[in-house]
FIMARLUM-797070 format. One record per residue (C-alpha): residue in three letters; x, y, z. Coordinates in steps of 0.001 Angstrom, whole numbers, plus 500000, padded with zeros to 6 digits. Layout:
// residues N
['ala' [X Y Z]]
...
This chain:
// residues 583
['unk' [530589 478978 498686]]
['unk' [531349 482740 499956]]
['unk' [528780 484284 502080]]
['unk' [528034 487382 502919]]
['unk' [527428 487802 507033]]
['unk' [525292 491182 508023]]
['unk' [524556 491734 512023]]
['unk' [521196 490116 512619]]
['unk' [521260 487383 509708]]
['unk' [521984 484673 512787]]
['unk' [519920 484323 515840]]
['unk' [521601 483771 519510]]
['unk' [521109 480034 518740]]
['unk' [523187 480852 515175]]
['unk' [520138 480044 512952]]
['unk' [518977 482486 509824]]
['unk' [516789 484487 511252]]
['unk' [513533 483675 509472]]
['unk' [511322 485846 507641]]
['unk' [507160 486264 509313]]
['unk' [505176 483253 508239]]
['unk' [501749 484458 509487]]
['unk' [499126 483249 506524]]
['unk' [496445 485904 507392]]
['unk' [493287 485897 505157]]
['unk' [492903 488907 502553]]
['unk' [489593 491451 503009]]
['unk' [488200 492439 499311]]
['unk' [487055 495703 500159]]
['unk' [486186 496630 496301]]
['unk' [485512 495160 493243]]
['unk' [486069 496963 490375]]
['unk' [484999 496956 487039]]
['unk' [482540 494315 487436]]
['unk' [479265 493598 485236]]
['unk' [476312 492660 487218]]
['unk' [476449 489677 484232]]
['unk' [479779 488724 485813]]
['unk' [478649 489230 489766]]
['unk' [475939 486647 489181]]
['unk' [478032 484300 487102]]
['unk' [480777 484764 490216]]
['unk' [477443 483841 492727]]
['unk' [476590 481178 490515]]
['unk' [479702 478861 490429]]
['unk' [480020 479764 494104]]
['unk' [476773 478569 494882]]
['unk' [477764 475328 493079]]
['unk' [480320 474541 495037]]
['unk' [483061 475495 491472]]
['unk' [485956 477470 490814]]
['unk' [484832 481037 490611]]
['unk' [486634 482669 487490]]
['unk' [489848 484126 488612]]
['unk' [490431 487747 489836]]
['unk' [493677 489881 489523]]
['unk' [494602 491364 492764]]
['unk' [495657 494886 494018]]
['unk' [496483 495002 497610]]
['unk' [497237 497618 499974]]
['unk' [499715 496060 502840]]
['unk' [503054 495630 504344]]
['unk' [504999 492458 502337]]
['unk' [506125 491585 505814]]
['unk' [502703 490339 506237]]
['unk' [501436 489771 502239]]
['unk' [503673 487663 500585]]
['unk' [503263 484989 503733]]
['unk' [499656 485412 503398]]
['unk' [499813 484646 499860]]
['unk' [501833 481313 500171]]
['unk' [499145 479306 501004]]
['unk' [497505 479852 497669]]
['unk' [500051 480730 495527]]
['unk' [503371 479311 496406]]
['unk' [505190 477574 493481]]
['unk' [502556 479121 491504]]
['unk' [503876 482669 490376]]
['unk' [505685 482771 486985]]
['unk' [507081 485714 486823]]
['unk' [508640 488241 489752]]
['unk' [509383 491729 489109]]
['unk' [510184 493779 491871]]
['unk' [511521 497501 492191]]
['unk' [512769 497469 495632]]
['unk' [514245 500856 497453]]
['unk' [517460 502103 496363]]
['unk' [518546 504036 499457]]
['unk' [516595 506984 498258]]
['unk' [513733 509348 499876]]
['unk' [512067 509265 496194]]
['unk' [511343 505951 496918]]
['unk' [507959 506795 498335]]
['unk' [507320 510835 496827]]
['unk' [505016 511429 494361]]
['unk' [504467 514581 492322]]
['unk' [500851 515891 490746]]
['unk' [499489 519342 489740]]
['unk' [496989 521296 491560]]
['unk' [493532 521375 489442]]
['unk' [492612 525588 488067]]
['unk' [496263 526258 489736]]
['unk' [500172 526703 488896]]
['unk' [501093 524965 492493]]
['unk' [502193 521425 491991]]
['unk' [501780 519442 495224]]
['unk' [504671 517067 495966]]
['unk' [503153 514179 498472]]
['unk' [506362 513647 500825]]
['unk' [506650 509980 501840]]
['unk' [503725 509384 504667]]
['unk' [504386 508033 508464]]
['unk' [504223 504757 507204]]
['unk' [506009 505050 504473]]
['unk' [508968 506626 506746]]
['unk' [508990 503925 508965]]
['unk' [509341 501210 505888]]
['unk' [511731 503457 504590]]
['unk' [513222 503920 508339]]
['unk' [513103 500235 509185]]
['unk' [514833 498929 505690]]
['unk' [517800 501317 506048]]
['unk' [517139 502125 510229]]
['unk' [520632 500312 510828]]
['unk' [522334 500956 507617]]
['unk' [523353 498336 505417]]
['unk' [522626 495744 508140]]
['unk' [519324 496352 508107]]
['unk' [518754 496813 504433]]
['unk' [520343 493117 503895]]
['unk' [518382 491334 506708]]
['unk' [515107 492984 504712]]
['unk' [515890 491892 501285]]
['unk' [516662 488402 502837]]
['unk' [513623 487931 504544]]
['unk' [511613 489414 501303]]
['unk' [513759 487378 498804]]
['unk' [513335 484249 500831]]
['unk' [509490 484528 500779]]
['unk' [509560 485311 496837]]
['unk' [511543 482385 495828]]
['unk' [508875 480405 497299]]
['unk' [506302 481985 495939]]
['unk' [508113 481175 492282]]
['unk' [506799 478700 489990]]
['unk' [509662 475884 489143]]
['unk' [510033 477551 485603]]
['unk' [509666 481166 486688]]
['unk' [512097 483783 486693]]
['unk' [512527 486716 489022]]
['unk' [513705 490206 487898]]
['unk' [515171 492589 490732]]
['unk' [515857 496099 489648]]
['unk' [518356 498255 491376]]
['unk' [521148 500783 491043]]
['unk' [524587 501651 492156]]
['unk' [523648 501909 495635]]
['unk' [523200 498699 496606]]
['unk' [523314 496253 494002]]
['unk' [526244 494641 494299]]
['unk' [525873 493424 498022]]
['unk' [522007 492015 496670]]
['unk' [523453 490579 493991]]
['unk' [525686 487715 497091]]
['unk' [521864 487358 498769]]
['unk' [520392 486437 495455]]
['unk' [523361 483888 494413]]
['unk' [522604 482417 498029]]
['unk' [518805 481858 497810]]
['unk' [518674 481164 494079]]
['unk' [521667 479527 493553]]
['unk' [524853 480835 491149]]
['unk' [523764 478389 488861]]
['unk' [520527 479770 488503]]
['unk' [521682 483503 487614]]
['unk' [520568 484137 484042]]
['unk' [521754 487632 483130]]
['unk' [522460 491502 484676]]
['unk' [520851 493661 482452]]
['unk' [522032 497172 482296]]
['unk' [519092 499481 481394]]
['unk' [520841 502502 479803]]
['unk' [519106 505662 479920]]
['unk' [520043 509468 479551]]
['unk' [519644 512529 481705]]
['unk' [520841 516382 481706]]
['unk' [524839 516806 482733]]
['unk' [525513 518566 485756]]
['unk' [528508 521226 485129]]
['unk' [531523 520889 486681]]
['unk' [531194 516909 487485]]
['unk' [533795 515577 488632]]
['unk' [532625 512016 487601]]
['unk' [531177 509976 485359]]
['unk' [527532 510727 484798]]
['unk' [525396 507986 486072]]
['unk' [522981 506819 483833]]
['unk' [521998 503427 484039]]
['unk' [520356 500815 486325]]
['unk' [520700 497165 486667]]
['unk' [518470 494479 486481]]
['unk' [519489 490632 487916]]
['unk' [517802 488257 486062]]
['unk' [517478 484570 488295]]
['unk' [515501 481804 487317]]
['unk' [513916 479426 489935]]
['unk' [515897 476134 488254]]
['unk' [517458 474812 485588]]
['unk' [514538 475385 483404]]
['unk' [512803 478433 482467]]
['unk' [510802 480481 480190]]
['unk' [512659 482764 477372]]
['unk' [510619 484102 474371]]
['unk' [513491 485371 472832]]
['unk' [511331 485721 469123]]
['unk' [508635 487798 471633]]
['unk' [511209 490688 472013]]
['unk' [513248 491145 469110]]
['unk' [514837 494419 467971]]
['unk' [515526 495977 464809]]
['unk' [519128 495763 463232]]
['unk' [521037 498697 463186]]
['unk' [521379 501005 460162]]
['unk' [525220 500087 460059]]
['unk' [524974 496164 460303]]
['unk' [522876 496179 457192]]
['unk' [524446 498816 455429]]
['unk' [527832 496814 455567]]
['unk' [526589 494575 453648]]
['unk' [527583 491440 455119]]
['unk' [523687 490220 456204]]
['unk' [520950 489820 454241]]
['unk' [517025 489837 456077]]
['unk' [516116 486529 455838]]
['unk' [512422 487265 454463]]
['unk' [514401 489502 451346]]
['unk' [516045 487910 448484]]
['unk' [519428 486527 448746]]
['unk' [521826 487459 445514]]
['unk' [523076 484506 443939]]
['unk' [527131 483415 444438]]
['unk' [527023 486473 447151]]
['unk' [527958 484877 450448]]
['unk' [526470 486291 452666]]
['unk' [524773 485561 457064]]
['unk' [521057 485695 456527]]
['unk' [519678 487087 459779]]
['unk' [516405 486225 461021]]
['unk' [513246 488271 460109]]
['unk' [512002 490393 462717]]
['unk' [515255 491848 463930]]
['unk' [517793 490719 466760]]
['unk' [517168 489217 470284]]
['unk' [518640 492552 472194]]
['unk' [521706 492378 474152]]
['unk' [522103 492565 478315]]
['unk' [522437 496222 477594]]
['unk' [519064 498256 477003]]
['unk' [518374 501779 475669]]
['unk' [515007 502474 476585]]
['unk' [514213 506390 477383]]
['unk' [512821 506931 480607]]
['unk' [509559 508554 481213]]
['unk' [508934 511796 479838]]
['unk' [507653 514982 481104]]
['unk' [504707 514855 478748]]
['unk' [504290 510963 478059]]
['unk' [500540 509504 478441]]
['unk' [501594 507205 481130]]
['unk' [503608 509554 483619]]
['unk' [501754 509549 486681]]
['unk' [504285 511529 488507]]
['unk' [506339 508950 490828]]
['unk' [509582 509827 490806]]
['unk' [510796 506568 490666]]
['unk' [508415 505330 487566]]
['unk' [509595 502616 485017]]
['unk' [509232 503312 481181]]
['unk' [506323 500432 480157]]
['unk' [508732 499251 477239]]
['unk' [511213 498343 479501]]
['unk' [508518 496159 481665]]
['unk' [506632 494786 478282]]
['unk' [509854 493497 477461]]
['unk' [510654 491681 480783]]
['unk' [507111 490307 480429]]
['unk' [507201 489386 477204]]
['unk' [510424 487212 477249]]
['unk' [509763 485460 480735]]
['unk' [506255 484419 480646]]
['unk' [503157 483774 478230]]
['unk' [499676 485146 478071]]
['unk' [497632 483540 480901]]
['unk' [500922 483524 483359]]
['unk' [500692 484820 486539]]
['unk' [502896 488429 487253]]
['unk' [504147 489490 490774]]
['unk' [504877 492788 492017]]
['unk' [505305 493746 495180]]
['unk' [506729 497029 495321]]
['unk' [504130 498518 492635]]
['unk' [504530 502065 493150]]
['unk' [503003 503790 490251]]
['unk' [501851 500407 488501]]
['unk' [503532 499807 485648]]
['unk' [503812 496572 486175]]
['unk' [499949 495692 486572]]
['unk' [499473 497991 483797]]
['unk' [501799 496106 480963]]
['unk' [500457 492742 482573]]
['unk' [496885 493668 481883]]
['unk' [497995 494797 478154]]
['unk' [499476 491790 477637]]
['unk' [497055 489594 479276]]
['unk' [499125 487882 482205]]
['unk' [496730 487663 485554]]
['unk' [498626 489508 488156]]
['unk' [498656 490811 491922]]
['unk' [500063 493730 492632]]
['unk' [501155 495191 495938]]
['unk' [502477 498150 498157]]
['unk' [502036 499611 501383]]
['unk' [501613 503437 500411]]
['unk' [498133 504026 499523]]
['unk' [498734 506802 497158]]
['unk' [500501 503740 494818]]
['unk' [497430 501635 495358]]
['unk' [494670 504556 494817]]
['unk' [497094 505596 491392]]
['unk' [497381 502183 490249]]
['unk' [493779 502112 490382]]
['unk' [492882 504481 488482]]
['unk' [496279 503672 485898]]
['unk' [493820 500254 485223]]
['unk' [490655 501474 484808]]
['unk' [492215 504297 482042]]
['unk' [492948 500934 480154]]
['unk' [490279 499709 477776]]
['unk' [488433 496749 477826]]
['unk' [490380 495962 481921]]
['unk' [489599 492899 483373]]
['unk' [487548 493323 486581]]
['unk' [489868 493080 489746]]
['unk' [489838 493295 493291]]
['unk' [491405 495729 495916]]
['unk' [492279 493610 498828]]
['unk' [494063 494259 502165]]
['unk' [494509 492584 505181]]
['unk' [492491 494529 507464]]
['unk' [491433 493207 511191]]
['unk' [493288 489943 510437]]
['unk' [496406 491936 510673]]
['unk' [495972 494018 513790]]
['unk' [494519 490451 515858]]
['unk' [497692 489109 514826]]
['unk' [499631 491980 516821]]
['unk' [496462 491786 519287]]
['unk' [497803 488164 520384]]
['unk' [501337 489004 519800]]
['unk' [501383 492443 522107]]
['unk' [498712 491510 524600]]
['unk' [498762 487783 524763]]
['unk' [495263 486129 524283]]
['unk' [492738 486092 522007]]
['unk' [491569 489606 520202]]
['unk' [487703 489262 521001]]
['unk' [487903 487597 524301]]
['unk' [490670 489433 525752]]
['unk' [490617 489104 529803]]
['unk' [489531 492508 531400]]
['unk' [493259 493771 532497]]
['unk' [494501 492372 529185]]
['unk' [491729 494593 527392]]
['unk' [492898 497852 529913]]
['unk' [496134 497286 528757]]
['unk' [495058 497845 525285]]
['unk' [492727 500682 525889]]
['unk' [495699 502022 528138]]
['unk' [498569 501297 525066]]
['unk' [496260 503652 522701]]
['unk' [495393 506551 524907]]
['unk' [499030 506794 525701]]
['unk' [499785 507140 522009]]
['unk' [497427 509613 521701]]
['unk' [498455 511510 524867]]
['unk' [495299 511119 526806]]
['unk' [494888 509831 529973]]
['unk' [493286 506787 530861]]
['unk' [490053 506649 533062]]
['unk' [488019 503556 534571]]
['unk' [484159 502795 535316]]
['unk' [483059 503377 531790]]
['unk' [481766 501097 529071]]
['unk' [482631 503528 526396]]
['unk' [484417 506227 527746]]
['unk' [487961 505269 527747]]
['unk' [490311 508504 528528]]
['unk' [490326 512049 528757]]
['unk' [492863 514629 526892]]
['unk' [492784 518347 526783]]
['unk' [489389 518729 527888]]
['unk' [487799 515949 526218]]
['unk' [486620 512394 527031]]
['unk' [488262 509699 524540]]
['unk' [486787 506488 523200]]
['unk' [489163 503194 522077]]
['unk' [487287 501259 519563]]
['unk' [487935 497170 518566]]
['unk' [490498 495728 516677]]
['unk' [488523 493896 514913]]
['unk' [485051 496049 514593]]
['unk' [484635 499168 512543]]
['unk' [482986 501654 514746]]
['unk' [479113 501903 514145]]
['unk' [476070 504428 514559]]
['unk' [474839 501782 517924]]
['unk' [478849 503096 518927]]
['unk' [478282 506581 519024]]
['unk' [474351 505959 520427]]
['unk' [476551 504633 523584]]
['unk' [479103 506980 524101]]
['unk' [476934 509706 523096]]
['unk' [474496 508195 525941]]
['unk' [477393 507357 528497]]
['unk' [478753 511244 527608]]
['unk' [475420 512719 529159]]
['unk' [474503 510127 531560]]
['unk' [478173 509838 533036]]
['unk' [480159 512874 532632]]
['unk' [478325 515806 531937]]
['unk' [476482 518223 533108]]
['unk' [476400 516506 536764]]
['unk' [478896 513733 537209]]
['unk' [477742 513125 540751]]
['unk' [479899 513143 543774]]
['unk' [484081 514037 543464]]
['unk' [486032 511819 545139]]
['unk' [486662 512577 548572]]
['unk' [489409 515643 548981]]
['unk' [488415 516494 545460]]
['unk' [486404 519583 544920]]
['unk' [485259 522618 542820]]
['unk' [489417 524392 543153]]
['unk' [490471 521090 542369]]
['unk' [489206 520319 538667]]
['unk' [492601 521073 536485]]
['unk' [492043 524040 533367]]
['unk' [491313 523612 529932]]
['unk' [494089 521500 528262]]
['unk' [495349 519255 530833]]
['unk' [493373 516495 532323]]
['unk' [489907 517730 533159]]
['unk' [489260 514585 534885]]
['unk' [489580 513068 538893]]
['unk' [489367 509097 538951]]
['unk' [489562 507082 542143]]
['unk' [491234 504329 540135]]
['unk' [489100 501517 541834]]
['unk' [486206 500439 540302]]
['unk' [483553 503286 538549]]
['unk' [485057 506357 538889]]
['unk' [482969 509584 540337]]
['unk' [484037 512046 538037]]
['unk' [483606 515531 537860]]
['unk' [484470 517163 534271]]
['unk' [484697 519877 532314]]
['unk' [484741 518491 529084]]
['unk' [483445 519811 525606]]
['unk' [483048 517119 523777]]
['unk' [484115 513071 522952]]
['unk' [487042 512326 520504]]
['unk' [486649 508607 519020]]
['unk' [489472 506825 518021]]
['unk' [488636 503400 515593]]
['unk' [490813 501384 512803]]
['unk' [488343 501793 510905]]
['unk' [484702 503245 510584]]
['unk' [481280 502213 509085]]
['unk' [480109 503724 505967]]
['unk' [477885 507172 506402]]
['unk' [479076 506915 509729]]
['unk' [480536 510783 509651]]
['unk' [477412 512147 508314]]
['unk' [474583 510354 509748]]
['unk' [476585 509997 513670]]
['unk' [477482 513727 513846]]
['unk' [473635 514195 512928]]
['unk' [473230 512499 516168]]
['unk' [475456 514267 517940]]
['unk' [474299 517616 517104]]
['unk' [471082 516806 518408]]
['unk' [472399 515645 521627]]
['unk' [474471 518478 521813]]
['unk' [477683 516724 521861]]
['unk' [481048 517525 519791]]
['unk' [482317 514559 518415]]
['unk' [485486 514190 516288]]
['unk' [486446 510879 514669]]
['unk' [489946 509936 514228]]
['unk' [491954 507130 512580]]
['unk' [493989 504722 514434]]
['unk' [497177 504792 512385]]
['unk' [498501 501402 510902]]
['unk' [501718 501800 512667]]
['unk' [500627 501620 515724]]
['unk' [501451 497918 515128]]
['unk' [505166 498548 514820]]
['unk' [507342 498594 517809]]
['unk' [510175 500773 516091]]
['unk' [506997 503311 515064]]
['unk' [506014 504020 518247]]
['unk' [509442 503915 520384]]
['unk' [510482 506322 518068]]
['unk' [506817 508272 518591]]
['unk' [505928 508497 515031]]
['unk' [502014 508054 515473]]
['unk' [500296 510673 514548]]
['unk' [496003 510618 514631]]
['unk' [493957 512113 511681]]
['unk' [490357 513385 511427]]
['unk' [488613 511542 508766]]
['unk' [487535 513360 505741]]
['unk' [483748 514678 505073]]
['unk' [482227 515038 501906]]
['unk' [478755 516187 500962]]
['unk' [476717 514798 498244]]
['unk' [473518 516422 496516]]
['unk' [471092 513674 496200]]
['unk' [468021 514472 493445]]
['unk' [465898 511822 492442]]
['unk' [463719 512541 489116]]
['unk' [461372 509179 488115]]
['unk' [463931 507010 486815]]
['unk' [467190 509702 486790]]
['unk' [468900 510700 489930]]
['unk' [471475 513374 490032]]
['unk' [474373 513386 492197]]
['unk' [476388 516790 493207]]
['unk' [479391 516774 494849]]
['unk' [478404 519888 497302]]
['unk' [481619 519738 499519]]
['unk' [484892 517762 501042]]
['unk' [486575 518639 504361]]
['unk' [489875 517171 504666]]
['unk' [491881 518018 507523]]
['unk' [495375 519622 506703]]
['unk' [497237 518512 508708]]
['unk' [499493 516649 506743]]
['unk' [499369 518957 504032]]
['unk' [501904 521696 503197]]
['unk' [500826 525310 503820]]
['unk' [501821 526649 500594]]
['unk' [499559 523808 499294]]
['unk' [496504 525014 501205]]
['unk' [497149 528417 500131]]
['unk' [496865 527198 496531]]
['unk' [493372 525948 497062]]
['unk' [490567 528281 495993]]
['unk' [488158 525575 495902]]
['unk' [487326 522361 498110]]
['unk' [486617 520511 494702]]
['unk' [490592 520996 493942]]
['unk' [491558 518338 496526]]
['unk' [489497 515483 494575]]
['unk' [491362 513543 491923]]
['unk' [488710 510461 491479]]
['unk' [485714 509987 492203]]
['unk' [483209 507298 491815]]
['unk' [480017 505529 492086]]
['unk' [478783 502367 493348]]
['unk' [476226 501552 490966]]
['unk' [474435 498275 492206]]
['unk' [475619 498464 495657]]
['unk' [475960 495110 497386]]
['unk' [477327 495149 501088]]
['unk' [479977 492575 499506]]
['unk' [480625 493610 496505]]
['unk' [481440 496637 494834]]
['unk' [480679 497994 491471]]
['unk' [482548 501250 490562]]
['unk' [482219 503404 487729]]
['unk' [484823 506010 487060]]
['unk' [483972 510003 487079]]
């Protein structure tokens, strides 16, 4: 057989290079939709040591690190595969919505980590792209039940070279169909070429046997092939000593080729990705490769079409991306349907980042040795431009004129957190650090904006600063942390700022290329009245840092409530369980 050879399919040793096989375990960090009726009935057969009823799944990760962590439970399991991978397009990852009481329409450019996905699939060219796919199509055939079938959808762009990588891993035997989905668009004046106006579909099935509900997807007959005269329906009445072919009620089994419109404009289900599938043209791929009950893949969900039509048509599913906005819009796509099965929003989480934890730093990610757990501390304040201080339980760095705390890998960053470095702040650095080191005086302390601290570098450092206040860096943060720690703060006069460790910190190619950028978290202010048995909840305001927002898009705000699509509220809160109601 032919193969196609890319740079980096072969090791040194000339073996495929092998796609990530960590199997980390998945966080639930909501449940949604769920009765307190079916909570307990979940606690119940838990409890009992039974099968708890089964959940569809929407997680938030990179596939690099997902669909491994899925083969332990689900490999040869899946019975139908849709995916919608890149096309070699920046609309890949951009997403279009209208500003609430304005005429602005805000379009959300592809974030830092959805550049570097987008940087490290193409980062190389075609090379790169290829090696991807393999690993990703390698990890998906596994996945695939022995009669599923797998749809990959694609254009002109690449197609053709995915189409050698799928005959490789699935076998040329095993290629069903390419199905051309034909579409229309304006003309462009003065082409000088063909408009194009179709995609294609490869449709592979796992072996030799698979699902086709060809009756499920029928078509009507044209006007023309009845009108000739030559068919008869076979439900209607045939005329006697008239020969004629008696086609089967219900209407044809369509071709390979497809006219479905795409999404319009003003259609109930746009949600404004640019690259969002018409549901037809997914009911139909659903419909003829699996049967209610089946389990549906996707793992490039994007807007969520596919978890949408599954959920019609009730197929479980799990659906996955790594952009948030795709998660947080195929969210709220399910709960708009009615009657949706409760499901779960799942991600990775600390799992992930102790897996680069042993990887980068070599040893374990709670009981790190001291220099291993410097080198840590050291990797982040470099990233964020700070410089790194010693002596200090909590107090980590220092960066234009304020002190800088690292938090765990694998620990959100608590209220008893800020308590200390709050403490530390005052006791430590501020307002009398005790003695400079020797040769280091008053002249010596460096201005506003560069670093405002003098270490020793052996052991606690005497340090004399001039700092206005403690920046804390975390991967993630414990819930009323903003309000009720900068409470604490203000009363111990301290400025405080909490800031997300970006997920790409875990990337190599991220951060050679210095693509790590750190956000202040969001605030928002609730109105809390309680009235006997009715309590009242106001939304009184939400700070979100703009940063990464357009200007022309803050300019069109009038109104902090403008910046909130969905909002909701946790009914019966549980520290394990959510239960969200939409507003």
């Amino acid at each position: 057989m032919t193969e196609l050879i890319w740079q980096g399919k072969y090791d040194k040793e000339n073996r495929k290079t092998a796609p990530v096989r960590i199997a980390l375990p998945f966080q639930t960090i909501e449940t949604v939709n769920e009765s307190a009726q079916d909570r307990q009935r979940t606690l119940d057969l838990f409890s009992q040591g039974k099968q708890t009823d089964w959940r569809n799944r929407l997680i938030w990760g990179d596939k690099k690190y997902v669909l491994p962590s899925l083969l332990p439970e689900f490999a040869g399991k899946v019975d139908l595969i849709y995916i919608d991978p890149p096309f070699d397009t920046g609309a890949d990852f951009s997403f279009s919505t209208q500003i609430p009481e304005s005429d602005s329409q805000f379009t959300k450019q592809p974030s830092i980590i959805e550049q570097k996905a987008y940087r490290d699939t193409w980062g190389k060219g075609l090379d790169s792209y290829l090696q991807w796919f393999y690993e990703t199509i390698v990890l998906l055939h596994e996945l695939l039940a022995e009669t599923g079938s797998i749809y990959i959808h694609l254009d002109y762009h690449i197609g053709h070279y995915v189409k050698c990588v799928l005959d490789e891993v699935f076998g040329m035997e095993n290629f069903r169909n390419e199905i051309i989905w034909c579409y229309t668009r304006p003309g462009v004046a003065h082409q000088k070429q063909l408009p194009r106006v179709h995609d294609s579909i490869f449709w592979y099935s796992r072996s030799n046997t698979w699902c086709f509900n060809g009756n499920d997807i029928r078509i009507p007959y044209a006007d023309s092939t009845i009108s000739r005269g030559d068919y008869s329906i076979a439900s209607s009445k045939v005329t006697k000593g008239i020969d004629k072919r008696v086609l089967p009620e219900g209407g044809k089994i369509p071709e390979d080729w497809w006219q479905i419109p795409m999404v319009q404009g003003n259609a109930n289900e746009r949600t404004g990705y640019g690259t969002q599938k018409p549901e037809a043209l997914l009911e139909r791929i659903i419909k003829a490769s699996s049967n209610e009950g089946d389990l549906v893949l996707d793992s490039f969900v994007g807007s969520g079409t596919t978890a949408a039509v599954a959920e019609k048509l009730g197929r479980r599913w799990i659906a996955c991306d790594l952009s948030k906005f795709a998660i947080h819009t195929t969210r709220k796509r399910l709960l708009s349907i009615e009657g949706v099965k409760p499901f779960v929003v799942q991600n990775l989480g600390k799992y992930e980042r102790q897996a680069w934890m042993k990887a980068e730093f070599s040893g374990s990610a709670r009981l790190l040795p001291s220099n291993e757990l410097i080198r840590y501390y050291q990797f982040i304040l470099e990233l964020y431009h700070a410089t790194p201080i010693n002596g200090y339980r909590w107090l980590h760095g220092v960066r234009a004129g304020r002190m800088v705390h690292v938090g765990s890998v694998d620990a959100p960053i608590t209220i008893g957190d800020v308590k200390g470095i709050v403490t530390e702040f005052w006791k430590s650095v501020a307002p009398h650090p005790g003695p400079l080191p020797e040769g280091e005086g008053e002249d010596n302390v460096k201005g506003e904006g560069e670093d405002d601290v003098k270490a020793n570098g052996e052991g606690k450092n005497d340090v004399k600063a001039k700092t206005n206040g403690v920046d804390i860096l975390g991967w993630e943060f414990a819930f009323e942390l903003n309000e009720v720690a900068k409470q604490i703060a203000t009363e111990a006069n301290v400025n405080i700022a909490f800031k997300k460790i970006p997920r790409e910190v875990l990337d190599k190619r991220a951060v050679e290329q210095g693509d790590i950028r750190f956000f202040e978290l969001a605030a928002l202010s609730v109105d809390v009245k309680v009235s006997k048995k009715e309590v009242t909840l106001e939304l009184t305001d939400f700070v979100i840092p703009p940063d990464d927002v357009p200007e022309d898009v803050q300019r069109a705000i009038t109104h902090w409530s403008q910046w909130i699509d969905y909002w909701a509220v946790d009914w019966d809160f549980k520290k394990s369980l959510l239960q969200i109601k939409e507003h």
